[in-house]
C-alpha positions, 0 to 999 in steps of 0.5 A: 380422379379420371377423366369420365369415358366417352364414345367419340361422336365422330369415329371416322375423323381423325387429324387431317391430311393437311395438317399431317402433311405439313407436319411432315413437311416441316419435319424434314425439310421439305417444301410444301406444296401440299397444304393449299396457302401462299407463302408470299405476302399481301399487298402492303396496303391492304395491311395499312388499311387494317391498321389505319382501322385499328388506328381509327379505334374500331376494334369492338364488336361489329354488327352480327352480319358484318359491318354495313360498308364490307357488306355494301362492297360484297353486294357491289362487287357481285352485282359488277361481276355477276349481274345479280343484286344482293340486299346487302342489309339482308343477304349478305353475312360475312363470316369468319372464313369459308370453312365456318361458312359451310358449316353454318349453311348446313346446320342451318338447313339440315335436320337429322336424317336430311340427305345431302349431296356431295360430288367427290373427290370434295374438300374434306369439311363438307361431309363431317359438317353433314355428319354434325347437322345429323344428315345423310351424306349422299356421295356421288362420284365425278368423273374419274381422270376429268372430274366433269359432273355426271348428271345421270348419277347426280339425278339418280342421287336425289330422293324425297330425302334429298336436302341439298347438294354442294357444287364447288367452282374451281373445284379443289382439289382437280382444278376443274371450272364448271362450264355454261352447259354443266352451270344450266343442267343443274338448274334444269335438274334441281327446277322442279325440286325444293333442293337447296344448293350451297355453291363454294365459289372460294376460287372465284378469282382464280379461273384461267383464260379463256374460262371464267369464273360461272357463279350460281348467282348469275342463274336465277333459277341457282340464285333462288336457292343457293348459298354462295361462299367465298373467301377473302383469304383466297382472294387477297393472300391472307388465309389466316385472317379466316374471312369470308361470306355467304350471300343468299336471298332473305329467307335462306339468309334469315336462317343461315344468320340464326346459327352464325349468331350463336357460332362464332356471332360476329368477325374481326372488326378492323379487318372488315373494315380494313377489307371494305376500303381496300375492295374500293379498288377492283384491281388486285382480284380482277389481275388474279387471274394473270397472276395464278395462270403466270406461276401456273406456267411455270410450275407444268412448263417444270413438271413436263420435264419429269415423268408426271402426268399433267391433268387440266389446271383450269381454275384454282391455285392447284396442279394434279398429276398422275403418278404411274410413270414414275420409277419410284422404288414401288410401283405399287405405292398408294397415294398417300405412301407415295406422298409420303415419300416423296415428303422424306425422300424427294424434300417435296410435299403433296397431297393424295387425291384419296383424301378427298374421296370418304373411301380413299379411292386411289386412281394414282393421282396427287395434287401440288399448290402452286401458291407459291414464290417463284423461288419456291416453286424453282426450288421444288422443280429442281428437286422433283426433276430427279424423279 
């Protein structure tokens, strides 16, 4: 017997560079400051309240869409933040994290030959979904060194075929937060199309003073055709419990649950629960903000230190540098070489921006997490000062 021969539906995936990076972090011992998750704790009380909902028996199936009390809390907690009001019963999903969420969103409203477009460097999900719905990734290249839009090239972009376009707010991996005037150029660009948008806002309560965090809910002329993603994980420290959701109007809501129901139907029950009395107290994400910008701080303040470049961190827990002035044993090293080495030779994990572009574009730019303890975060400074 052998196994039947098949063609790979999709040649150009492979393994990602996270999962890559990691490996090799932990392979030599490095620390990790590549793959984008804390390596600190959540709030004890956070766990104590999934516990107690644990405890409390609830631990069978939830409603398709997410238990009704999480729901109520999503659709208050944006309404608080971002004056729009959601119906909790039908425009918010909950979702088992933000990476499901995308997924969904575009199978949802995608069909074969559907263009969508992308603003790169983009997180590396978002194409291979397009791929899976059998849509046309249209790619569209933000600007390099400040990674600001360019409308002239989005609206050039946009065709008869055009579907829909992903905007992501703090963006990963540059760090950049979309200002009021970019936020109202592209309600004016997508006004007179029939263009769907799906805003990935998982950074949300990450935007450094004195920024903040512009959802697409707050524009009526962006709420009325967005797909808003975010992510408890992000928010609350825990990646590993892949919970997030969508909040969308009715109609495209009705829509994105058809696939949801039969992609992964419904999400961990105590932890929905264990979320909703947790969320009663606005707290932990409304200091999130001062928690990031503290060990931001201290990351660039270590950083001004070596040869790298500092670029912007202006939202999310990430830092990119430029890496031309290193005396490296190369200089001609790419992005992902140098990553390499610096995993194996310097005992520091990072990220090349190359990854987030589908043709590896190398501008000599690597992203670090600073997700971290302090002590990590020390740890790695001291190893990166030898650079």
């Amino acid at each position: 017997m052998s196994t039947p021969h098949i063609e790979t539906k999709f040649p150009k995936v492979g393994t990602t560079i996270f999962t890559v990076m990691s490996a090799l972090a932990t392979e030599k011992n490095a620390v990790n400051l590549g793959q984008g998750f804390p390596d600190f704790d959540c709030d004890p009380k956070l766990v104590q309240c999934v516990s107690d909902a644990m405890q409390r028996g609830l631990n069978q199936y939830p409603p398709m869409t997410g238990v009704p009390v999480l729901r109520e809390a999503i659709a208050n907690k944006v309404e608080q933040l971002y004056h729009y009001r959601y119906d909790p019963t039908t425009e918010i999903t909950v979702t088992a994290g933000a990476t499901q969420a995308i997924l969904s969103c575009i199978l949802a409203v995608v069909r074969a030959g559907d263009e969508v477009i992308v603003l790169e460097p983009c997180y590396d999900s978002y194409i291979p979904n397009i791929d899976m719905a059998g849509g046309v990734a249209v790619r569209v290249p933000l600007t390099p060194g400040t990674f600001r839009p360019d409308f002239d090239k989005i609206a050039a972009a946009i065709t008869p075929k055009t579907r829909a376009i992903i905007v992501n707010s703090p963006h990963n991996p540059s760090a950049t937060v979309w200002t009021q005037d970019e936020m109202l150029q592209l309600q004016e660009l997508l006004a007179p199309t029939n263009i769907l948008l799906i805003s990935d806002e998982v950074y949300e309560h990450m935007v450094y003073a004195p920024l903040q965090h512009l959802s697409a809910s707050s524009f009526p002329g962006l709420a009325d055709r967005a797909f808003i993603v975010s992510s408890f994980g992000k928010t609350y420290h825990v990646t590993g419990w892949k919970v997030g959701y969508v909040a969308a109007p009715a109609v495209l809501s009705a829509e994105f649950r058809k696939v949801h129901q039969f992609n992964v139907f419904t999400v961990n029950t105590p932890v929905q629960y264990g979320l909703a009395t947790y969320m009663q107290d606005p707290k932990p994400y409304l200091e999130l903000p001062a928690f990031y910008a503290a060990k931001r701080d201290l990351f660039r303040q270590g950083l001004a230190h070596t040869k790298f470049e500092l670029l912007a961190s202006e939202g999310s827990y990430f830092q990119c540098v430029r890496i031309d002035k290193l005396g490296v044993p190369e200089k001609n090293l790419s992005e992902a070489e140098f990553c390499k080495w610096l995993t194996t030779e310097i005992g520091v994990a990072a990220i090349p921006l190359s990854a987030f572009y589908a043709d590896h574009f190398d501008q000599r730019v690597v992203r670090f997490c600073f997700a971290k303890k302090d002590e990590t975060l020390k740890l790695a400074l001291g190893r990166l000062a030898r650079l």
